[in-house]
C-alpha positions as CSV (number, residue, x, y, z in Angstrom):
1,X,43.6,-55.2,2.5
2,X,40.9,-56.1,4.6
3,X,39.5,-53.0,4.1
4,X,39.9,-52.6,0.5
5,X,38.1,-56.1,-0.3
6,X,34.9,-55.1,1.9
7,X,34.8,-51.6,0.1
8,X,35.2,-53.6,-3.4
9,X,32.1,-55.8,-2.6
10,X,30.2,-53.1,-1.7
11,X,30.4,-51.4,-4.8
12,X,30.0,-54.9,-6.8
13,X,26.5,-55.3,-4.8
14,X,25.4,-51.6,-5.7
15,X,26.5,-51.8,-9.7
16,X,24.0,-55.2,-9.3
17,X,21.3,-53.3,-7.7
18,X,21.4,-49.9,-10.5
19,X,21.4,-53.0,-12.8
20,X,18.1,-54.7,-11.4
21,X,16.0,-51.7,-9.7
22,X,17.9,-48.5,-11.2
23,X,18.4,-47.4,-7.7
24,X,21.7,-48.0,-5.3
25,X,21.8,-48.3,-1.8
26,X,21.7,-45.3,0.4
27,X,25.2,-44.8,2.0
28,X,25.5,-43.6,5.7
29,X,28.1,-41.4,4.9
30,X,27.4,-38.1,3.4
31,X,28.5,-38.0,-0.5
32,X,29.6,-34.8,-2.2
33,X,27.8,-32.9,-5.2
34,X,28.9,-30.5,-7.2
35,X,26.9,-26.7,-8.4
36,X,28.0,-24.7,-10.8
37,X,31.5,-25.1,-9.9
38,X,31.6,-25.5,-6.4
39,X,31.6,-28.9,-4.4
40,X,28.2,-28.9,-1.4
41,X,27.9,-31.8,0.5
42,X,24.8,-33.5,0.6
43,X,23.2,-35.9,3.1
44,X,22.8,-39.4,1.7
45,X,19.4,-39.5,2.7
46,X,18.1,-37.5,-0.2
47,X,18.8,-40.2,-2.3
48,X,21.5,-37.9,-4.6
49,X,25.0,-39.8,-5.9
50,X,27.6,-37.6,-6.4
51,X,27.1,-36.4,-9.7
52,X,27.7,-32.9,-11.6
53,X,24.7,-30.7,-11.7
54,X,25.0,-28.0,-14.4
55,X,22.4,-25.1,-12.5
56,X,24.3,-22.0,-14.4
57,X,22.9,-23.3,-18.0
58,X,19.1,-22.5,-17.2
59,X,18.3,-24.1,-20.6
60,X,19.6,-27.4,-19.1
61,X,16.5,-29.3,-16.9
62,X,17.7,-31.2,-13.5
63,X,17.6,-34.7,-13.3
64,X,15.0,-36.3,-10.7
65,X,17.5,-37.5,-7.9
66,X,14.8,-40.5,-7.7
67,X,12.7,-41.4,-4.3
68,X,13.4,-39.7,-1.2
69,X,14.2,-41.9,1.7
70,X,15.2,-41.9,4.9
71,X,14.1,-37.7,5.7
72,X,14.7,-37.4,9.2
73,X,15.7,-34.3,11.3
74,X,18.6,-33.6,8.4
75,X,16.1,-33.2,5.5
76,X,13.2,-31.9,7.5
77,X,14.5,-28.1,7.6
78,X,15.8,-28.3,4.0
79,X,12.2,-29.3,3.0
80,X,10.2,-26.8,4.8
81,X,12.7,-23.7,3.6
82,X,12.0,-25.2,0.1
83,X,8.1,-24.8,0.9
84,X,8.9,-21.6,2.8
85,X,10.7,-20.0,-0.5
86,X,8.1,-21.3,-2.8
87,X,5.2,-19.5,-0.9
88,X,7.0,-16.5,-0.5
89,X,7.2,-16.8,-4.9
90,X,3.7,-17.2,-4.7
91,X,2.6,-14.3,-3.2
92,X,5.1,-12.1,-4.9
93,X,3.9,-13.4,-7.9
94,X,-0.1,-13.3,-6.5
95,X,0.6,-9.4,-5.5
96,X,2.4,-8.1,-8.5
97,X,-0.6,-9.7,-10.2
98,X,-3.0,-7.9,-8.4
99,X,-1.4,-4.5,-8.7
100,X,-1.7,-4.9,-12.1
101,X,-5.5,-6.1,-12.3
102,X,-5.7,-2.8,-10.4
103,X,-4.0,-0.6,-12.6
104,X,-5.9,-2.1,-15.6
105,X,-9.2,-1.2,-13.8
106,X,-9.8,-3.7,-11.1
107,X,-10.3,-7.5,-10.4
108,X,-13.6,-7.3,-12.8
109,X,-11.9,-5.1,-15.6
110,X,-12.0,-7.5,-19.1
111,X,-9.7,-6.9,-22.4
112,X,-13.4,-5.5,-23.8
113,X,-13.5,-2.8,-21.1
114,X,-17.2,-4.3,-19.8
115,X,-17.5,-5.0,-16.0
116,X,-16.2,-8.8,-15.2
117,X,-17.4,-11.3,-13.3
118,X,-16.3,-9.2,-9.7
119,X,-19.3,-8.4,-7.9
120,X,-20.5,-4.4,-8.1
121,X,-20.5,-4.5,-3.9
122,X,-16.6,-4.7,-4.5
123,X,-16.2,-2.1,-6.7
124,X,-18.3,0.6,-4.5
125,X,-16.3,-1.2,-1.3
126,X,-13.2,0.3,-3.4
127,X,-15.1,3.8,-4.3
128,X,-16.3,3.9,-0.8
129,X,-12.5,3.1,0.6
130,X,-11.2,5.8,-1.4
131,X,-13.9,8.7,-1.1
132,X,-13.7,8.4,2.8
133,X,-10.8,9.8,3.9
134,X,-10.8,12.3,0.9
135,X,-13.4,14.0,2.6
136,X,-10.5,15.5,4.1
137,X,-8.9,17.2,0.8
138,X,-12.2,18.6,0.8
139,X,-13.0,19.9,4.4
140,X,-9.2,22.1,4.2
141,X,-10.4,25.5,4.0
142,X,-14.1,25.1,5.2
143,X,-13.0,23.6,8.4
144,X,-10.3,26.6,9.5
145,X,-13.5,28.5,8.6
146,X,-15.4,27.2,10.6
147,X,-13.2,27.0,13.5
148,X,-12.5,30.8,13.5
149,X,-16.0,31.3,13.2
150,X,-17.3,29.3,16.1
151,X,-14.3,30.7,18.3
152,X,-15.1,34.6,16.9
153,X,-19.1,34.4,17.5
154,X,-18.5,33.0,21.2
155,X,-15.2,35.1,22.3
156,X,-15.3,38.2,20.3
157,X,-18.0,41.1,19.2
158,X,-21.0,40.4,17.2
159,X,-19.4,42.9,14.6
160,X,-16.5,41.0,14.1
161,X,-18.7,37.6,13.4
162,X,-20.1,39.7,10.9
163,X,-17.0,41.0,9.7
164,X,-16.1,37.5,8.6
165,X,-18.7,36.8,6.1
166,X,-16.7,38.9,3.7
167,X,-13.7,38.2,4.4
168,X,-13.5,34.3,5.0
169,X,-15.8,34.5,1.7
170,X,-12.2,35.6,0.0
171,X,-10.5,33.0,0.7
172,X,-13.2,30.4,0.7
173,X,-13.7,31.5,-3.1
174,X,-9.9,31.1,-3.7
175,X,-9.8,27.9,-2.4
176,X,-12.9,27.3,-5.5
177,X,-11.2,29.3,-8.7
178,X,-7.7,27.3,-7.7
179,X,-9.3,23.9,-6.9
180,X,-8.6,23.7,-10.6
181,X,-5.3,22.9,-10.2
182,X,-6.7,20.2,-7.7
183,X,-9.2,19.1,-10.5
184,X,-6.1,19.2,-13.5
185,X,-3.6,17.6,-11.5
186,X,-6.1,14.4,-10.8
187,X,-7.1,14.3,-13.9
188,X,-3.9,14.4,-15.9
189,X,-1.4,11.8,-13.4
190,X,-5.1,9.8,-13.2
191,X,-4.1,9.6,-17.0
192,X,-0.7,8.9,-16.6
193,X,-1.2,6.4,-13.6
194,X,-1.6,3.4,-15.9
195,X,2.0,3.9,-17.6
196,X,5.2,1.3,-16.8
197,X,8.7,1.8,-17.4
198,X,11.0,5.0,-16.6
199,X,10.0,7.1,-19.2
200,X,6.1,6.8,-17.6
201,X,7.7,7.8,-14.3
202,X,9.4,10.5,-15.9
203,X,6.6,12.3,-17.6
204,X,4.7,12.0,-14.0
205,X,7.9,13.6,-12.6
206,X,7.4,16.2,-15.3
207,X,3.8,16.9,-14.6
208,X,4.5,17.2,-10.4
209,X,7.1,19.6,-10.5
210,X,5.0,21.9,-13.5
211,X,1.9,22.1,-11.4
212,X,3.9,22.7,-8.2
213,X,5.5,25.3,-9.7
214,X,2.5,26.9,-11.0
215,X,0.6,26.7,-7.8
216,X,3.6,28.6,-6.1
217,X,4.1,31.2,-8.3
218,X,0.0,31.8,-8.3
219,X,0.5,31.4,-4.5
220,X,3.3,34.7,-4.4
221,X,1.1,36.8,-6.8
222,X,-2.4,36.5,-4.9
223,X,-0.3,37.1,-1.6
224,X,0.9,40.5,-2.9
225,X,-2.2,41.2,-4.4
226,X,-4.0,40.7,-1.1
227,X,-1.7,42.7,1.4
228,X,-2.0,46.0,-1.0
229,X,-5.2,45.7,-1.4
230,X,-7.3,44.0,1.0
231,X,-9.4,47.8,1.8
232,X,-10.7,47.9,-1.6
233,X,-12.0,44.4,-2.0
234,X,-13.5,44.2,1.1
235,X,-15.3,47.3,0.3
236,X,-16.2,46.1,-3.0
237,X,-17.8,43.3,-1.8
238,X,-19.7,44.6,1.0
239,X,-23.1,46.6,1.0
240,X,-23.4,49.9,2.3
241,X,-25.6,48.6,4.7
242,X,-22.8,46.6,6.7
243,X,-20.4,48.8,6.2
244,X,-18.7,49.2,9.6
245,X,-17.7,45.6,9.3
246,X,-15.4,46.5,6.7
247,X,-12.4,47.5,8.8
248,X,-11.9,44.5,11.1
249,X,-12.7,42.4,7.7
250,X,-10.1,43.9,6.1
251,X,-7.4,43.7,9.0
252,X,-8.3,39.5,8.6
253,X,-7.7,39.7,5.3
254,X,-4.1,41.4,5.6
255,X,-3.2,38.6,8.3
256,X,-4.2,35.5,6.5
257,X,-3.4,36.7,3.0
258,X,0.0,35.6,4.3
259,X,-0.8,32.0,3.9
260,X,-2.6,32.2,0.7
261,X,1.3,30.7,-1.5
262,X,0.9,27.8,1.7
263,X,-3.0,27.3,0.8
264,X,-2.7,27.4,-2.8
265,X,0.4,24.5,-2.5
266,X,-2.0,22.4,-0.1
267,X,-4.5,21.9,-2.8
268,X,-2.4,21.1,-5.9
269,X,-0.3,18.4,-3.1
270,X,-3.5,16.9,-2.6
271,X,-4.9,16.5,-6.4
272,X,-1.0,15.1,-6.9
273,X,-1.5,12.6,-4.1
274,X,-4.6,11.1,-5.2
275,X,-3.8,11.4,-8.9
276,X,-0.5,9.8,-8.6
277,X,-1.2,7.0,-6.6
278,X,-5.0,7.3,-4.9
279,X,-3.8,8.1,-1.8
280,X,-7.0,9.8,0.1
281,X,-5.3,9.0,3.6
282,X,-2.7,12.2,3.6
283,X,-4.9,14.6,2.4
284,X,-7.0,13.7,5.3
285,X,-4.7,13.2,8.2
286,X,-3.4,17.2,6.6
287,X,-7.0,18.4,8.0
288,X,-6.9,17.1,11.3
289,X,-3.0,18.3,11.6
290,X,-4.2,21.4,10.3
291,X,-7.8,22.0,12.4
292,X,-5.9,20.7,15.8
293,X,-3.3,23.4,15.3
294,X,-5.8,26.3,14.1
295,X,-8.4,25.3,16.9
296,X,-5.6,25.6,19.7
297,X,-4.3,28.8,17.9
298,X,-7.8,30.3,18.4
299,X,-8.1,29.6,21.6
300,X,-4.5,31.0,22.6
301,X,-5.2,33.7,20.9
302,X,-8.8,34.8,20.5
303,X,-10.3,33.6,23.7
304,X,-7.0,34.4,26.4
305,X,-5.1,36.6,24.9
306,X,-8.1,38.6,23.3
307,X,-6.6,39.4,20.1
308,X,-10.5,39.4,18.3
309,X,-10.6,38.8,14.6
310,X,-6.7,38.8,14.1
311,X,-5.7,36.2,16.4
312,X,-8.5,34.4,14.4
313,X,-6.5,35.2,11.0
314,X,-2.5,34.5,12.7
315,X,-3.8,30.6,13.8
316,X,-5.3,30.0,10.0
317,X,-1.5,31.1,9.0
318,X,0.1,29.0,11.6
319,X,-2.3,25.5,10.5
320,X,-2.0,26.2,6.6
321,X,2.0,26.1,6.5
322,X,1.8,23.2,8.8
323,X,-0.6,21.3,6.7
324,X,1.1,22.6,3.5
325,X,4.3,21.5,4.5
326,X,3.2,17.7,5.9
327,X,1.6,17.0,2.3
328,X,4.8,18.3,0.4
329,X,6.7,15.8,2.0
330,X,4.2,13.6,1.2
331,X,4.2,14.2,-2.6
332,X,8.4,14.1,-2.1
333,X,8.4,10.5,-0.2
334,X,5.8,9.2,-3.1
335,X,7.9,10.7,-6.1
336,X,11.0,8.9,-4.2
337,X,9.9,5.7,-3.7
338,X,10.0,2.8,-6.8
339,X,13.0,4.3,-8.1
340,X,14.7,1.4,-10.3
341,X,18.1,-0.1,-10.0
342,X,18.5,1.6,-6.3
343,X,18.2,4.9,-7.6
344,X,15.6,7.4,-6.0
345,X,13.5,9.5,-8.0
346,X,13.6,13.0,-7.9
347,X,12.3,16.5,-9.5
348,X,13.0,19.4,-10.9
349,X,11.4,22.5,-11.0
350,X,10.7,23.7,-14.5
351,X,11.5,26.8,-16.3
352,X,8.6,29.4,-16.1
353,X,8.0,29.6,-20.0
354,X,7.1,26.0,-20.0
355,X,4.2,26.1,-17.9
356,X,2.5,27.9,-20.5
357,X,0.8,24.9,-21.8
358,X,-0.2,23.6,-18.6
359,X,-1.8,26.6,-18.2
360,X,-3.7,26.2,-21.8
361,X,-4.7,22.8,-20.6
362,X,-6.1,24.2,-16.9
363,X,-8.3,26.6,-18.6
364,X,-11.7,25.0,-18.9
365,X,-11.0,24.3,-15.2
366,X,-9.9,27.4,-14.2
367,X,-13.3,29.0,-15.7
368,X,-15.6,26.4,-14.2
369,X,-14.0,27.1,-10.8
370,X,-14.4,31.4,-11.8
371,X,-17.9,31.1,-12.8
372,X,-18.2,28.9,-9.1
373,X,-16.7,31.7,-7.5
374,X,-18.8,34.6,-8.8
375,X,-21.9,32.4,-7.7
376,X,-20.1,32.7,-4.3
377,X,-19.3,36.4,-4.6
378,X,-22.8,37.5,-5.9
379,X,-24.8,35.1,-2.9
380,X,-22.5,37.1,-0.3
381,X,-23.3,40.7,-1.7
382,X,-26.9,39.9,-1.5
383,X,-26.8,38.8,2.3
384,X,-25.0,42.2,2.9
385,X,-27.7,44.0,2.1
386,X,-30.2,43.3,5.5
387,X,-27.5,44.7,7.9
388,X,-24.5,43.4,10.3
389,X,-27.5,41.0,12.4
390,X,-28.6,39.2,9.1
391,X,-25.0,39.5,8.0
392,X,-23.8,37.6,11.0
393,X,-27.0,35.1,10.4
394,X,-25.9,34.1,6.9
395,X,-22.7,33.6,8.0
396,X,-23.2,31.1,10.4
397,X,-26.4,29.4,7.8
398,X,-23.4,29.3,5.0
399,X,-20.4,28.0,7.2
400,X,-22.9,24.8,8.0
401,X,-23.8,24.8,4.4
402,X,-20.3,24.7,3.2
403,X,-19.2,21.8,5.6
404,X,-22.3,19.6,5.1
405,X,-22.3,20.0,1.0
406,X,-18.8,18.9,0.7
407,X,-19.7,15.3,2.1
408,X,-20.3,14.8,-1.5
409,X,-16.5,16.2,-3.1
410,X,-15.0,12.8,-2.7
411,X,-17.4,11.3,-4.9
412,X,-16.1,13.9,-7.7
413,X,-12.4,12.9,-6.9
414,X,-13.5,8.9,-6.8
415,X,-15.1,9.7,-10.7
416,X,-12.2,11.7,-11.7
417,X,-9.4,9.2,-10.4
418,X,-11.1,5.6,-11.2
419,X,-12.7,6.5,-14.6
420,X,-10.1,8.9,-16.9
421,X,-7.6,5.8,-17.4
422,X,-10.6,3.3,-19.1
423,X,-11.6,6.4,-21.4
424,X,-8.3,7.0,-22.3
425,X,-7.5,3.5,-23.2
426,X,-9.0,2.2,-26.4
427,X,-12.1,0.1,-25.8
428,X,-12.0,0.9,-22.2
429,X,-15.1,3.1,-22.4
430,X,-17.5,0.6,-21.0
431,X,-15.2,-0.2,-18.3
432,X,-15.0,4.0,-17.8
433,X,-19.0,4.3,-17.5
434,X,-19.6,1.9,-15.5
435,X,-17.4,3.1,-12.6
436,X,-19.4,6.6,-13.4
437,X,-22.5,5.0,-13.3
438,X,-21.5,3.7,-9.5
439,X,-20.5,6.5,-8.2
440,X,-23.9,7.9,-9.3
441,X,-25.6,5.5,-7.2
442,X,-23.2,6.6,-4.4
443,X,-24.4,9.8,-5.0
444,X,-28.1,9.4,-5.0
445,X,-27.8,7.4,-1.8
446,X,-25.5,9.7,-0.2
447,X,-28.3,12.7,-0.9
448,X,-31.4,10.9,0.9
449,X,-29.2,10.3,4.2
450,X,-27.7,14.0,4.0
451,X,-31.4,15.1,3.9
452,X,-32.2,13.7,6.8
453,X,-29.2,14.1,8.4
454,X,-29.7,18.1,7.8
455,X,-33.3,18.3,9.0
456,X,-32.0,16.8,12.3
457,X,-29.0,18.3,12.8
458,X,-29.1,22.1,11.4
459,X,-30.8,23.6,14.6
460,X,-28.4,22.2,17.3
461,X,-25.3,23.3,14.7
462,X,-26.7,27.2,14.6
463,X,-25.8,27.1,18.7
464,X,-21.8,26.6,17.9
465,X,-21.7,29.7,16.5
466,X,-23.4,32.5,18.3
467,X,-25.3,32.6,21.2
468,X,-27.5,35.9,20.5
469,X,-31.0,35.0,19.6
470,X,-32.0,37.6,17.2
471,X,-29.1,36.2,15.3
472,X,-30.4,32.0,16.0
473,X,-33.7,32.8,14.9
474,X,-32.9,34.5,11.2
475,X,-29.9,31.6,10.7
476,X,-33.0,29.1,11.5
477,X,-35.7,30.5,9.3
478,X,-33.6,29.4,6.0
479,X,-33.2,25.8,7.2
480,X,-35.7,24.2,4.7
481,X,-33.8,25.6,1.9
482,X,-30.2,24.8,3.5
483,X,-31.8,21.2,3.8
484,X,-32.7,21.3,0.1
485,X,-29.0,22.6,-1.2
486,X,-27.3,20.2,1.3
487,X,-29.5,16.7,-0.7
488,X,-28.7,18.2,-3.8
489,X,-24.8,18.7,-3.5
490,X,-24.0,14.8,-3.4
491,X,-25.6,13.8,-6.7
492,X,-24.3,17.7,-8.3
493,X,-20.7,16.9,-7.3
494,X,-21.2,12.9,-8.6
495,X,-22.5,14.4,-12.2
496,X,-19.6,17.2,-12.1
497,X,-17.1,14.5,-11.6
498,X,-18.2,12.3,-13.8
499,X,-18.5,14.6,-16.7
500,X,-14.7,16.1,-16.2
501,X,-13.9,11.8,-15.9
502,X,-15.5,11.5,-19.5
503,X,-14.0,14.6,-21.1
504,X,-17.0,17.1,-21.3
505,X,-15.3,20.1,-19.4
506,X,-16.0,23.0,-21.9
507,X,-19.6,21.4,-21.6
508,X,-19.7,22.2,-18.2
509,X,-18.6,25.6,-18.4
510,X,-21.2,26.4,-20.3
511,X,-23.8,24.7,-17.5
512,X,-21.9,26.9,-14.7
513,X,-22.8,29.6,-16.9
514,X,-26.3,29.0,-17.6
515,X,-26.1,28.3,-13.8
516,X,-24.8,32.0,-13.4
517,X,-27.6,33.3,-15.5
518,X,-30.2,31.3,-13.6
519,X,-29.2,33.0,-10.1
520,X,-29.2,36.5,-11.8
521,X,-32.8,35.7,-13.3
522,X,-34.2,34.9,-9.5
523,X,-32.4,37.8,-7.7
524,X,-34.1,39.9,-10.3
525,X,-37.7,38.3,-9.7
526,X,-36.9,38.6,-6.3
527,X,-36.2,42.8,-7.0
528,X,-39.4,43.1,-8.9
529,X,-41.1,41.3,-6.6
530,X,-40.1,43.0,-3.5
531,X,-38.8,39.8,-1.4
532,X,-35.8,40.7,-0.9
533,X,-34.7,38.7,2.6
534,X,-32.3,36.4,3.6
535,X,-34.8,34.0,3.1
536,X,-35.5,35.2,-0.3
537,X,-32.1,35.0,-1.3
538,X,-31.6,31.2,0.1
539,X,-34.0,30.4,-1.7
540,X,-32.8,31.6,-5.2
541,X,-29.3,29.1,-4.1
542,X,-31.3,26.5,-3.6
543,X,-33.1,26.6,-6.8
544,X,-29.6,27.5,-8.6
545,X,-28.3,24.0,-7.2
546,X,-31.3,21.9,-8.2
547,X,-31.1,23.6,-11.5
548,X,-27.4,22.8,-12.2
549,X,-27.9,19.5,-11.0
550,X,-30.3,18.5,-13.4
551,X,-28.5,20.2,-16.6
552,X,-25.2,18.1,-15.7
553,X,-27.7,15.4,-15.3
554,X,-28.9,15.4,-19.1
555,X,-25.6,16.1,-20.0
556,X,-24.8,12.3,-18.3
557,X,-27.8,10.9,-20.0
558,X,-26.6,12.2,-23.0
559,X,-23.6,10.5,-23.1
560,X,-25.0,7.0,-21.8
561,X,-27.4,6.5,-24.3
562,X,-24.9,7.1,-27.3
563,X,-22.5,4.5,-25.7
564,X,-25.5,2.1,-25.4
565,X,-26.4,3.1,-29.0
566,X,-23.0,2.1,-30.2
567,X,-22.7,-0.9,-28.4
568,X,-26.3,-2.0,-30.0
569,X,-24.9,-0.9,-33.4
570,X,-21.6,-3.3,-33.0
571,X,-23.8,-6.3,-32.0
């Protein structure tokens, strides 16, 4: 009874304390509460009576429990997982933001499709992050190039140096007329990069497995096409003059043809990987797989074993199915990932009748890269025409010339993969010139250091290739006008890029032509006039560049002013 009369009291002095202060004492026993439908116990020090708490209606608010008192070592862990969990809300909540500021066109992008208030040095920081490592997409076939050459021209015969001018010309100008599948396939998932929701994934899906479809089909055809008739082509493309190089050129053409399906795969994985979801990293890390492998190949083979020209060709092989096969599973673990409710996403291949319309869509890219390649083809039949020593002299001019002008390719990818969304959107077009605008500026900076970066360097490059010095001296008399194609290529690949961005690709088909036409004008001055030389024809490249550059150029200006125009009209 004793009992029983001290537990009455107590409750008779905490109804007169809710009464006066609308609080009751804290017990030191720990009191029950109940969630949902299941009893927790609760320490007293929290300040909570036991009362029903109704957490499965989320329309229903919870009552304040009142003051906390008394948090000791109980509460102290309850309190900081409760800060822990919230922060951990926050920067879900902070990133999922962010991804979506992104998608929309960065931090600065504004419902009216003018740059915000983020600074410009952020926006190039993001251009710049991007461009960087897709250098590497760009450096692919160039690179193996240039790898066979330097091990050829100090391992093997001076006539097999010469003998791949013509041949790695082949497959240097493949890697140009099907770089528009690299150039579609950025371009289109660019487009379709902004879209949420499962049937946005699913047209991306759709758009993968089309293009990689088509780039193997293309892939099996120029194999076959290669392998019968590799004699022919090499004899079509080589000047009477030089014509003892055709033999070995045409045994490397046989070898490496066998990785032309791999090659032509590599280059529609990368345009999928930086279309899809701007990755620039793989494509990158692909090169270095792929020039480690062919750079030990060449030297297993070309300089111990002694297998000349087609050890050169059986290492390219070996390094493109590598490389090809990394950035497939690649494009497989990007495609997989995101999948919603658990469920990965996956491809299939399409039906060959329904590519037809991506190939009516790839035209105006396929003849841009065609009227590219014949600019290539015709440059190459003109150097044959001094003999194997200025043969093997252009070679090694052009291989520098082809690495040191594609610093400048990312810049085209960074135009076409940060700018198609904002045109595409309505009232995004402000927002879509002024990333093209940047990555002009990138450009013209880019130019100035290349120039002096060529100047310096082209002399010391000429001794990784050849060591024989009538050879040197011809590859060093067309420096000034390597140095001059070189500071062009930059701000030419920034106006190429940004006019396939905006939508103007018929109009620059018909610059590549006029482009064309120009080079065909100055090798026939250069006939009438009797210079014909190596220098000569350098010369008449140079000149094409400048004068490509500055058609694409009014064809940017063009379109700037009418945008301004409108916007003036609107105010």
């Amino acid at each position: 009874g004793t009992g029983v009369g001290r537990k009455k009291g107590r409750n008779r002095r905490n109804r007169g304390r809710m009464a006066t202060t609308g609080r009751a004492r804290p017990s030191s026993r720990r009191r029950t509460r109940r969630t949902g439908t299941t009893w927790t116990s609760t320490p007293s020090c929290l300040g909570i009576r036991g009362r029903r708490q109704t957490r499965d209606s989320p329309s229903t608010p919870r009552r304040s429990s009142g003051s906390i008192r008394g948090v000791g070592r109980i509460c102290a862990p309850l309190t900081a997982t409760a800060a822990f969990e919230a922060a951990v809300r926050r920067r879900r909540d902070a990133g999922r933001a962010s991804s979506l500021g992104e998608r929309d066109g960065g931090e600065g992008a504004t419902t009216s499709g003018a740059p915000g208030p983020s600074s410009w040095v952020s926006d190039v920081g993001a251009i710049l992050r991007f461009a960087l490592p897709a250098l590497g997409s760009s450096l692919a076939s160039p690179v193996l190039s240039a790898v066979d050459t330097a091990v050829v021209g100090r391992c093997a015969t001076t006539l097999e140096l010469a003998a791949l001018g013509p041949a790695s010309t082949v497959f240097d100008s493949l890697g140009l007329v099907f770089a528009f599948l690299q150039v579609a396939s950025i371009n289109k998932l660019a487009g379709l990069a902004g879209g949420e929701g499962e049937t946005a994934a699913e047209r991306r899906r759709e758009a993968v497995s089309e293009f990689a479809a088509l780039s193997v089909v293309l892939g099996v055809v120029l194999m076959l096409g290669l392998l019968l008739f590799a004699g022919p082509l090499m004899a079509a493309t080589t000047n009477a003059a030089s014509s003892e190089a055709i033999a070995p050129a045409a045994l490397y053409t046989r070898v490496r043809a066998l990785s032309v399906p791999a090659f032509i795969a590599q280059i529609t994985a990368q345009g999928i990987l930086m279309g899809l979801s701007r990755d620039s990293v793989s494509p990158l890390l692909a090169v270095l797989l792929g020039g480690a492998l062919n750079t030990a190949g060449d030297l297993v083979l070309v300089g111990w074993l002694r297998w000349g020209i087609a050890g050169a060709a059986a290492a390219t092989v070996a390094a493109q199915c590598a490389t090809s096969a990394f950035l497939a599973l690649r494009v497989a673990a990007e495609l997989g990932r995101g999948g919603e409710g658990g469920r990965k996403r996956s491809i299939k291949l399409p039906v060959l009748v329904d590519l037809a319309p991506l190939v009516v869509e790839s035209l105006p890219f396929l003849a841009m890269k065609l009227l590219t390649c014949v600019k290539v083809f015709l440059m190459n039949y003109l150097s044959t025409m001094f003999g194997s020593a200025s043969l093997a002299a252009h070679l090694v001019a052009l291989t520098i010339w082809r690495c040191l002008i594609l610093v400048g390719e990312p810049l085209s990818f960074a135009a076409q993969s940060f700018a198609p969304q904002h045109f595409a959107r309505q009232g995004g077009e402000g927002r879509g010139l002024y990333y093209v605008k940047l990555v002009l500026g990138i450009g013209a900076g880019v130019s100035v250091a290349m120039l002096a970066a060529t100047l310096t360097a082209y002399a010391p490059l000429t001794r990784l290739f050849t060591y024989d010095p009538a050879t040197l001296s011809a590859a060093r008399s067309v420096s000034a006008q390597v140095a001059l194609s070189v500071c062009v290529f930059p701000v030419l690949l920034s106006l190429e890029g940004s006019l396939l961005a905006i939508g103007r690709v018929r109009d620059l088909v018909l610059a590549m032509a006029s482009n064309v036409a120009f080079m065909l004008l100055g090798w026939w001055v250069l006939h009438v006039k009797g210079g014909e030389s190596l220098k000569g024809v350098w010369t008449v490249f140079s000149g094409m560049h400048s004068f490509y550059a500055a058609v694409m150029l009014a064809m940017v200006a063009g379109t700037l002013m009418a945008a301004r125009g409108s916007r003036l009209e609107k105010l």
